[in-house]
N, C-alpha and C positions, 0 to 999 in steps of 0.2 A: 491218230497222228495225221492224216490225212485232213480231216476239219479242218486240223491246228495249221496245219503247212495254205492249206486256203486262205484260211485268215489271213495268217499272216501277209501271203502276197497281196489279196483283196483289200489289206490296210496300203499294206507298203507302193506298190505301185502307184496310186493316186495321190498318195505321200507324198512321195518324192520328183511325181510330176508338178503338183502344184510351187514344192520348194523352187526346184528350177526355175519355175516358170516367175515367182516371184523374184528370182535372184536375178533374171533376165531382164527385168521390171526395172532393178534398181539399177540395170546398166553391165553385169556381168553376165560372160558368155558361158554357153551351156559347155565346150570344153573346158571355161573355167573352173566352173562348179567341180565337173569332173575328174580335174587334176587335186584340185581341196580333196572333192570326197574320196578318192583313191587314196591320199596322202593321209585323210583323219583315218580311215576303216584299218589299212596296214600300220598306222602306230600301236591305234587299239587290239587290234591282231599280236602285234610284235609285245606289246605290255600285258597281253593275256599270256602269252604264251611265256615273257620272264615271270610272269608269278608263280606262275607251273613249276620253272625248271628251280626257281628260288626258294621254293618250298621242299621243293625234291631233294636239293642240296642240302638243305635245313636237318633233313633226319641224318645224312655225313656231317657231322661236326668240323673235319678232318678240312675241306674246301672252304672254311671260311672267309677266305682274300676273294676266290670267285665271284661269292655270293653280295660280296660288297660292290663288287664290278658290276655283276649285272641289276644289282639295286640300283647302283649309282645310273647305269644305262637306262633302265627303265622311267629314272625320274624325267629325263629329257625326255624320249619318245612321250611321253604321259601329257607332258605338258605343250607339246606340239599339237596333239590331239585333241586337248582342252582351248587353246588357242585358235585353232581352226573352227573348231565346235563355236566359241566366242565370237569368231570372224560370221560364221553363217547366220548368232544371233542380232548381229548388229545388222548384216543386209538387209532379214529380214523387217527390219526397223525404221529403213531410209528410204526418204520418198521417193518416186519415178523418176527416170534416168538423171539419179545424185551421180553415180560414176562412171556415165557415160566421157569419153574422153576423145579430145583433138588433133591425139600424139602421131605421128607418123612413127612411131617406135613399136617394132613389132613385140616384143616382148612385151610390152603394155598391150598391144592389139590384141595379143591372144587371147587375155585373160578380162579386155575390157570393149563393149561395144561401143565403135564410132558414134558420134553424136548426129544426129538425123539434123539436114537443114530447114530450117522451119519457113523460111521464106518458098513458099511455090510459086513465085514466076522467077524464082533465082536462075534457072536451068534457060529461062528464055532472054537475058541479055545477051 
C-alpha cells in the first residue's frame, strides 16, 4: 500500500505541475486552474457519493421520488465536471498566451493573465 500511495503521488505531482504550468502558458492563472480544479474534484466527489446513496436507496423501493431527485441532481453535477474536464482539454490545445487578456475587470483578472507589453522601450517614453 505504501508503493501504491508513492506512486501515486511520484505520478500525480509532476502531473499536475506540468498541467498548470501549461494552462499558465495559454494565458490562465494558477488560481484559476485552481478554482476549475476544486470545482471539477467536488462535482466528482458529490456524483460519487449520489451513486452511493442512489443505490442504497435502490434496495428501499419505498423512496422512489428521492431517488429520482437525486439522479436528476446528479446529472447536473456530472456534467459540470465533464465540462470543466473538456475546458482543461481545450487549454491544454491553445497556443501561448491565446487568453491572455487587457481587461481591467477584475473578475476576468483572476482567472486570466494580463498580457505582457511586448514593446521594451515602451517604459522609457
Amino acid at each position: 500500500m505504501i508503493v501504491t500511495l508513492l506512486l501515486f503521488l511520484a505520478l500525480l505531482i509532476p502531473s499536475a505541475a506540468l498541467a498548470v504550468r501549461r494552462y499558465r502558458d495559454a494565458g490562465l492563472r494558477g488560481r484559476g486552474f485552481l478554482v476549475f480544479w476544486i470545482i471539477a474534484t467536488a462535482s466528482s466527489y458529490t456524483n460519487l457519493n449520489q451513486g452511493v446513496q442512489s443505490i442504497s436507496m435502490l434496495s428501499n423501493l419505498d423512496n422512489q421520488v428521492y431517488t429520482q431527485q437525486a439522479q436528476s441532481g446528479s446529472v447536473l453535477i456530472a456534467f459540470l465536471g465533464y465540462a470543466i474536464g473538456l475546458l482543461f482539454f481545450v487549454l491544454t490545445l491553445l497556443p501561448t498566451d491565446f487568453l491572455t487578456t487587457t481587461s481591467r475587470n477584475k473578475f476576468v483578472c483572476f482567472f486570466l493573465r494580463e498580457k505582457e507589453n511586448d514593446d521594451p522601450f515602451s517604459n522609457y517614453s
